[in-house]
C-alpha positions in Angstrom: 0.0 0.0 0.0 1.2 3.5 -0.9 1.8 6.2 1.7 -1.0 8.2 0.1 -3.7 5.6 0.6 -2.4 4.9 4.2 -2.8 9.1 5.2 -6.1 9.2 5.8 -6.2 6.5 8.6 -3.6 8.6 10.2 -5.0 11.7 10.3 -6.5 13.2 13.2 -10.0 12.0 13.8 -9.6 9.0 11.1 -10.0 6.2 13.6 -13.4 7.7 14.8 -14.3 7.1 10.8 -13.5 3.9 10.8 -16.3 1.1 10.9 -16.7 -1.0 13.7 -15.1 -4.4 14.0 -18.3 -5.3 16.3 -21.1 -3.9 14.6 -22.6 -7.1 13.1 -20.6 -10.1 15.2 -23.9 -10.1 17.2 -26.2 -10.3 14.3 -24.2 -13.0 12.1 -23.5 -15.1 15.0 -27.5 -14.9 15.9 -28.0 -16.2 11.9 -25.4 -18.9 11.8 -27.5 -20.3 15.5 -30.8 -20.1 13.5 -29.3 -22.3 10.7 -29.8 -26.2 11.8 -26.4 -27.8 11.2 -26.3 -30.7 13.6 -23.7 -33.6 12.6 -24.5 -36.7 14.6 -21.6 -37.8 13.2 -23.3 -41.1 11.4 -22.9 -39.8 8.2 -26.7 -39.7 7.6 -28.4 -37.8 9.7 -28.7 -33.8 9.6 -28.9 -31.1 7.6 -25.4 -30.3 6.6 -23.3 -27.5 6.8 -24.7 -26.4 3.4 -26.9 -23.3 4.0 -24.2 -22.2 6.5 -21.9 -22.3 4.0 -24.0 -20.2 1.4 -24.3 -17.6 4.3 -20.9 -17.2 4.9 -20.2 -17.5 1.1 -22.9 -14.3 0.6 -20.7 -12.5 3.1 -17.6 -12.9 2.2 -18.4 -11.8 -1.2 -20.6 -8.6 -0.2 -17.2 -7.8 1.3 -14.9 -8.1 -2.2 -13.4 -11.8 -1.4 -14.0 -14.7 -4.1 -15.3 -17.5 -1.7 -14.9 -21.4 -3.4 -17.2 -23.7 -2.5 -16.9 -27.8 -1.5 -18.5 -30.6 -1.1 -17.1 -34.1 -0.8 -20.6 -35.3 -0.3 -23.7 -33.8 -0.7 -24.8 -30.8 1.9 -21.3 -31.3 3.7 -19.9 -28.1 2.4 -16.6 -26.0 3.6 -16.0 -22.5 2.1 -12.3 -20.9 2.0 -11.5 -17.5 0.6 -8.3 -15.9 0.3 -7.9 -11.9 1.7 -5.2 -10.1 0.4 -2.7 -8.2 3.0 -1.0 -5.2 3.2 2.2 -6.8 2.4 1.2 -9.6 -0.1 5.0 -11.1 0.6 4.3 -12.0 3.7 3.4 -15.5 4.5 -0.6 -16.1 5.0 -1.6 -16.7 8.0 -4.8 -19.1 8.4 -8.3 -18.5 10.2 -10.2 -21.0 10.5 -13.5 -22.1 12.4 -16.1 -25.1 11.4 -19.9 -24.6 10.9 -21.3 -27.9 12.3 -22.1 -28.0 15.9 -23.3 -31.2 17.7 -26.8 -31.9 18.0 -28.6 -30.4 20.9 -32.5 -31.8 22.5 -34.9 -29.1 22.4 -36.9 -30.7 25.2 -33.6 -30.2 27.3 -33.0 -26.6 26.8 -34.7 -23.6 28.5 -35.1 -21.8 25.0 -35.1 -23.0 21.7 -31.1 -24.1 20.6 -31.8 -22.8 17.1 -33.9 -19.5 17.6 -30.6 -17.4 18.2 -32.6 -15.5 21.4 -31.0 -12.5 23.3 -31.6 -12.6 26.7 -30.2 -11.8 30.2 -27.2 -10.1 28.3 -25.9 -13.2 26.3 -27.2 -14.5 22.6 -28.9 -18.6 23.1 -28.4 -21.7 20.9 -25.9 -24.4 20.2 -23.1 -22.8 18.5 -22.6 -20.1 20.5 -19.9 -21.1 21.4 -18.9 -23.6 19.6 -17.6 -22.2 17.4 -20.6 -19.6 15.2 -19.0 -16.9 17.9 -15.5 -17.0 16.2 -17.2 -17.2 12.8 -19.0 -14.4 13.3 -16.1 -12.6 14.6 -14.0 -12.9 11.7 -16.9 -12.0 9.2 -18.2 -9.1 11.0 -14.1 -7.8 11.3 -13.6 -8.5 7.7 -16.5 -6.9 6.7 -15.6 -3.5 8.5 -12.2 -3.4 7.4 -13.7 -4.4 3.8 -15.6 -1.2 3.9 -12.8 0.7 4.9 -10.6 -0.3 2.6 -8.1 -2.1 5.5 -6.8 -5.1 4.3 -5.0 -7.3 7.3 -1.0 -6.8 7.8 -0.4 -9.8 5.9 -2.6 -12.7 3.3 -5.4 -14.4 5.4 -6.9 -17.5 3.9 -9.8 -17.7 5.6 -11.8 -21.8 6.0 -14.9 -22.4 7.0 -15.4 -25.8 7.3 -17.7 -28.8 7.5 -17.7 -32.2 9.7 -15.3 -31.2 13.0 -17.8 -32.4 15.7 -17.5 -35.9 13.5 -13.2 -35.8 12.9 -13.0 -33.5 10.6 -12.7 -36.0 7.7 -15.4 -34.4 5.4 -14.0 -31.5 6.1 -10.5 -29.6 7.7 -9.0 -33.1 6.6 -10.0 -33.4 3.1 -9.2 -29.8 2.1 -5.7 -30.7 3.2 -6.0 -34.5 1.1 -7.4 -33.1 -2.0 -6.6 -29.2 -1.9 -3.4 -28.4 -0.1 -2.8 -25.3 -3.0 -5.1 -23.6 -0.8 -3.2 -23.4 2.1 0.3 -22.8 0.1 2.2 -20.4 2.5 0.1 -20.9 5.4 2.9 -21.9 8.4 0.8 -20.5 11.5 -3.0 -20.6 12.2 -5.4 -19.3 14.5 -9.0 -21.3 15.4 -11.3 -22.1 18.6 -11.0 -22.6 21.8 -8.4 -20.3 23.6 -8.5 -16.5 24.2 -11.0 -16.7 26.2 -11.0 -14.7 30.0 -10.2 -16.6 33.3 -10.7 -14.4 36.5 -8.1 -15.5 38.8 -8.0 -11.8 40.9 -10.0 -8.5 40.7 -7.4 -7.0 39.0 -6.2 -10.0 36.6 -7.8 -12.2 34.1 -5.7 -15.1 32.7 -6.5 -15.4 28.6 -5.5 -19.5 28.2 -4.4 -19.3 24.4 -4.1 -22.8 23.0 -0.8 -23.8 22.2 -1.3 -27.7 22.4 -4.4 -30.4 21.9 -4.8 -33.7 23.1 -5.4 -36.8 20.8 -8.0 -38.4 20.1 -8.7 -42.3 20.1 -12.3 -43.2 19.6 -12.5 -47.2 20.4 -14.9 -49.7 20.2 -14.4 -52.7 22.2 -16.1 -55.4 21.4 -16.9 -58.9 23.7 -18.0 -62.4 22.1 -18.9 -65.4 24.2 -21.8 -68.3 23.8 -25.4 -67.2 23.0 -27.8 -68.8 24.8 -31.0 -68.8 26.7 -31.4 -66.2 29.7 -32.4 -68.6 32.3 -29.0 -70.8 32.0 -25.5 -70.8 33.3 -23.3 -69.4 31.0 -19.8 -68.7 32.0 -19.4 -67.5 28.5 -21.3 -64.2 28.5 -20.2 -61.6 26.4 -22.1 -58.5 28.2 -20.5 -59.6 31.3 -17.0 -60.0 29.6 -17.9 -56.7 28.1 -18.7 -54.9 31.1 -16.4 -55.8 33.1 -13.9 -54.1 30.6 -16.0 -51.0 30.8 -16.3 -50.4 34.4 -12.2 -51.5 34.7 -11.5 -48.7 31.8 -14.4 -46.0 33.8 -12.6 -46.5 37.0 -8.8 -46.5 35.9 -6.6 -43.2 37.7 -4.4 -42.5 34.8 -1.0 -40.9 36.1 -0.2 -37.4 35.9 1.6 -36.4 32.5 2.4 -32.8 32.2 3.5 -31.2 29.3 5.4 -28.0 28.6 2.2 -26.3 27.8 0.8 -27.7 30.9 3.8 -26.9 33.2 3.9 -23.1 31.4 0.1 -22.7 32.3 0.3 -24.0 35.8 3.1 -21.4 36.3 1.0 -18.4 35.2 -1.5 -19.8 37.6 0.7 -20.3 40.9 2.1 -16.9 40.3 -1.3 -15.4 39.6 -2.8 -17.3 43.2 0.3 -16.3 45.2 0.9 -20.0 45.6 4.1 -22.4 45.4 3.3 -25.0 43.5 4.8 -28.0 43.2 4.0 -29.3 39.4 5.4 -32.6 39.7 3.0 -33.7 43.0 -0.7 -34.6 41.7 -2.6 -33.6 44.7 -0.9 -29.8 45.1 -1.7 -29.5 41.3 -5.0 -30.7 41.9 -5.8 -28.6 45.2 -4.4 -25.5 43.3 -6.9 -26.3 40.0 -9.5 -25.6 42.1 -9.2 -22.7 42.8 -9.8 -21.8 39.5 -13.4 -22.7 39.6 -15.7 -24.3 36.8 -12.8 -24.2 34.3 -10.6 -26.7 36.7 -12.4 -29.6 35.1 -11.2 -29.1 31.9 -7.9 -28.1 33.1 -7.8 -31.7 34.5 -8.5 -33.0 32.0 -5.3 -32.0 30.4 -2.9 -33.5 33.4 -3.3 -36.8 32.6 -4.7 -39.2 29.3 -8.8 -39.6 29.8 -10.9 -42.9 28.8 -14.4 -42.3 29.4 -17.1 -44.9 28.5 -20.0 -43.2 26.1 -21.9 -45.9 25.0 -23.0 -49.5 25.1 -24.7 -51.9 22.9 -26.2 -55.9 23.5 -28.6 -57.6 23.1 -32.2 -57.9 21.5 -34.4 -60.0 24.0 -35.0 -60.2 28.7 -34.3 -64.4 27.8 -31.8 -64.0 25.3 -27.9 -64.1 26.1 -26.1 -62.3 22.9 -23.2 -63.9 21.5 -21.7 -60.1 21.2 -21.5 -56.8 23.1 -20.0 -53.8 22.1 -19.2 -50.7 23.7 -17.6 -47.0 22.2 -14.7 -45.6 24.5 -13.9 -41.7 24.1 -9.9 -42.1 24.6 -7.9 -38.9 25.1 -4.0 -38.7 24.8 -1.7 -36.2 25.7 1.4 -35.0 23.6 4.0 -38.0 23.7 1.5 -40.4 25.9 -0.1 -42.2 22.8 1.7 -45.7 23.3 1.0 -45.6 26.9 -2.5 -44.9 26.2 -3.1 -47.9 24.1 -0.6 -50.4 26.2 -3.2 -49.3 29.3 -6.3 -49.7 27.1 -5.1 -53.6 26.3 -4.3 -54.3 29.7 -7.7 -52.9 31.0 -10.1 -54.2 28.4 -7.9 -57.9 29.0 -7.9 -61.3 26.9 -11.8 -61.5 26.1 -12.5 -58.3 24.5 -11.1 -56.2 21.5 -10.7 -53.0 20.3 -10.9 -51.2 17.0 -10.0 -47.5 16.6 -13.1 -45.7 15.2 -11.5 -42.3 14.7 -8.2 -41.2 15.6 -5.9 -38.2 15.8 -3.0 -37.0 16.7 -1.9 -34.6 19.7 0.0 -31.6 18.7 1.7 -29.1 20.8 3.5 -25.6 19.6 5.5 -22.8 21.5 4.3 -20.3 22.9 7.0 -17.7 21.1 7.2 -15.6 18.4 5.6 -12.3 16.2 1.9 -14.3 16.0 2.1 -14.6 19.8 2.9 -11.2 20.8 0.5 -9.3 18.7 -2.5 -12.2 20.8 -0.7 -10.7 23.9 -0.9 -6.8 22.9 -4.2 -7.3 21.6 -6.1 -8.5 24.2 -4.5 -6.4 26.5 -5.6 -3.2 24.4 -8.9 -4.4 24.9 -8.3 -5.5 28.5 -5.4 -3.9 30.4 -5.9 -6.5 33.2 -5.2 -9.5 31.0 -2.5 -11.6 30.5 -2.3 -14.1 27.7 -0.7 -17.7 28.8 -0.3 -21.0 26.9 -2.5 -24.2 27.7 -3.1 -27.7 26.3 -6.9 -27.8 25.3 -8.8 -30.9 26.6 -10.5 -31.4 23.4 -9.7 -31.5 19.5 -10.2 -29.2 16.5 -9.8 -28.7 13.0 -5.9 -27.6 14.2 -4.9 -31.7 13.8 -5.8 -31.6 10.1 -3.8 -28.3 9.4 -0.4 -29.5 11.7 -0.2 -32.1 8.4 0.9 -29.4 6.4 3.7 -28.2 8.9 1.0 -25.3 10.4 1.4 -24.0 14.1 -1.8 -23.7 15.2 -3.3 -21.9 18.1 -6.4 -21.5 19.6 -7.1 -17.8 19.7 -11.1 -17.1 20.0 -10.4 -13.8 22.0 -14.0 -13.2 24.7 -13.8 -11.3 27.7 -16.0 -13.4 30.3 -18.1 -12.7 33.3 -16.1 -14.6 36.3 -19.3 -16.8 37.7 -20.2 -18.0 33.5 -19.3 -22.0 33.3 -17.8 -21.4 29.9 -16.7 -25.1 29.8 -19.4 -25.9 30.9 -21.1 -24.7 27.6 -19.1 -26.1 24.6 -22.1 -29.3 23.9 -24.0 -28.6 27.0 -27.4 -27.4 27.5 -28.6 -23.8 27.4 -25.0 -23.2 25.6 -25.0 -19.3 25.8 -22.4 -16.2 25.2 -22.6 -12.8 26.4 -23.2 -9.8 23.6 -20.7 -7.6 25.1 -17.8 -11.0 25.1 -18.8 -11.3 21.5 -18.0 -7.9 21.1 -14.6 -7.3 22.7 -13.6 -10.8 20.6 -14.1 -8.8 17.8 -11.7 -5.9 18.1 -9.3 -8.1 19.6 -9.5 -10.0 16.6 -9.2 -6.6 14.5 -6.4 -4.9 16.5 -4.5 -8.6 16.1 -4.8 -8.8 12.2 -2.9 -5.5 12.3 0.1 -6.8 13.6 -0.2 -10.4 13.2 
């Protein structure tokens, strides 16, 4: 950009000119909730993320971009655009957020999860945090700057994407299978779950930015033994072979693993508490994690590998003894605890019942250094001058696993400033899922102060 089309920002008074990053994050956010795009994660079922993806499609090219469209199967649709930067020789830098969300009851909720209600101060419905808040953040950012005429410090290639709530594999995954040229460039990204405020004092609020992610191993174990009828002795039983395996797996302590991220985190936190903590003995990490409120459970979860039982299957009739049982095992790994993961998983499930891997993913983990990092730090505190950004391993997954194949460093970096007594965990696939008006707008002019200097 020339220095005469960069004068009139400059000037006195420009800045009041400019449009507002958070004038519409409210609005889209509340139309990407009122589009129905469930992924039960069978393949079948739902609506798709198509009529998301026209939406954000629409938007992106009111703004100037030239969105492309795909669809490895029909209705399961991912958008990516590419904005051009202020300096188109710098290296792009990826944004990225999904528009499926995971199915949500309406009998269960309090309001309906796909009306996109305001009440109480926050906007209602699954998504709302998971992840049609970043979305909406980055379109309603891009759209400002679009009318301004402010393109981002450097190339953004911005991805939408289908299928993360299932894997990823119809969407963040095949983009990188079948169109890596899209990302050409990319070596640092920024998605979901991190940025978001943790009130540790009055005067300090912790912003975990995610610089690590657990893997994922999705097992099925499966139990045969002798059919047979209900009422006889069978020492052959495959739901009792089966369940046996279950409970063993549901009740196993797994030892503390901590990883740099981890250790970094639980540093910011000791020094925040006043506390001396000693990292390397389970309970004082454990006492101190409570003291962090609703957001020490999934802090927990990111001490240790997690197996947690989600689902059983056997049988079809009271007087019937089925020859097979099967149950589905949500395993968790941390960076570098993979093959102990699986050695525990044989021991526990023992010489009667199997496993298969269903899904499975790998655990990444990044530094927390460098140019991308400090302008999340000056950002957020810009916005919030009692903030402090620190590095954390996220409990979870996200689209970041597919992206790492390329050789991306990808952080989480959703930026909302929170009120202290809001479960925020406790929203991400949970009932009444919710997110303040005011937290949607501060993420968006942290997220337009960061593209300035990312």
């Amino acid at each position: 950009m020339s220095d005469d089309a960069q004068q009139p920002t400059s000037a006195p008074g420009a800045a009041d000119r400019r449009s507002a990053p958070d004038a519409e994050v409210v609005e889209i956010c509340r139309d990407l909730i009122r589009i129905d795009t469930c992924n039960y994660g069978d393949g079948r079922d739902g609506p798709g993320e198509r009529d998301a993806a026209e939406f954000v499609a629409g938007l992106l090219s009111e703004a100037g971009l030239e969105p492309q469209v795909f669809e490895p199967e029909p209705r399961r649709t991912s958008v990516v655009a590419r904005w051009e930067g202020a300096d188109p020789d710098a290296e792009p830098l990826l944004v990225h957020g999904h528009l499926d969300v995971v199915p949500a009851v309406a009998a269960d909720w309090s309001v309906d999860p796909f009306a996109g209600e305001i009440k109480d101060g926050c906007l209602w419905g699954r998504g709302a945090v998971d992840m049609k808040d970043f979305d909406a953040m980055v379109l309603s950012v891009l759209r400002a700057r679009a009318r301004d005429g402010r393109p981002p410090r450097r190339p953004v290639v911005l991805a939408f994407t289908a299928d993360e709530e299932a894997g990823s594999r119809k969407g963040a995954h095949w983009l990188v299978e079948k169109h890596p040229d899209l990302l050409e460039g990319c070596t640092e990204a920024i998605g979901e779950v991190g940025g978001f405020s943790l009130t540790v004092r009055d005067d300090l609020r912790l912003y975990p930015v995610q610089t690590a992610e657990k893997g994922m191993a999705w097992l099925r174990l499966r139990a045969r033994g002798r059919a047979g009828h209900g009422s006889v002795r069978n020492d052959d039983n495959s739901v009792t072979e089966l369940a046996a395996a279950v409970a063993r797996i549901g009740a196993h302590k797994w030892p503390v693993r901590l990883t740099p991220s981890v250790r970094a985190f639980l540093a910011e936190v000791s020094e925040a508490l006043g506390v001396d903590l000693n990292a390397d003995d389970p309970s004082d990490v454990e006492a101190t994690l409570t003291r962090l409120g609703t957001v020490s459970r999934a802090i927990g979860a990111t001490l240790s590998n997690t197996a947690n039982p989600t689902m059983l299957d056997a049988g079809y009739k009271a007087n019937v003894i089925p020859g097979e049982a099967t149950a589905t095992i949500d395993g968790r790994f941390v960076p570098g605890g993979e093959e102990e993961f699986l050695a525990t998983i044989d021991e526990l499930i023992g010489d009667k019942v199997t496993r298969e891997i269903l899904n499975y993913d790998v655990a990444t983990e990044t530094e927390f250094a460098g140019q991308l990092v400090e302008a999340m730090k000056s950002s957020l505190v810009a916005e919030d001058p009692q903030g402090r950004a620190v590095p954390y391993l996220m409990f979870g997954g996200t689209d970041g696993k597919a992206w790492t194949r390329l050789g991306i460093q990808c952080f989480g970096f959703a930026p909302l400033k929170l009120p202290p007594d809001l479960d925020f965990v406790g929203m991400f696939h949970g009932i009444d899922e919710r997110v303040p008006t005011d937290a949607l707008e501060f993420g968006a002019r942290v997220v337009d102060r960061f593209l300035d200097q990312a």
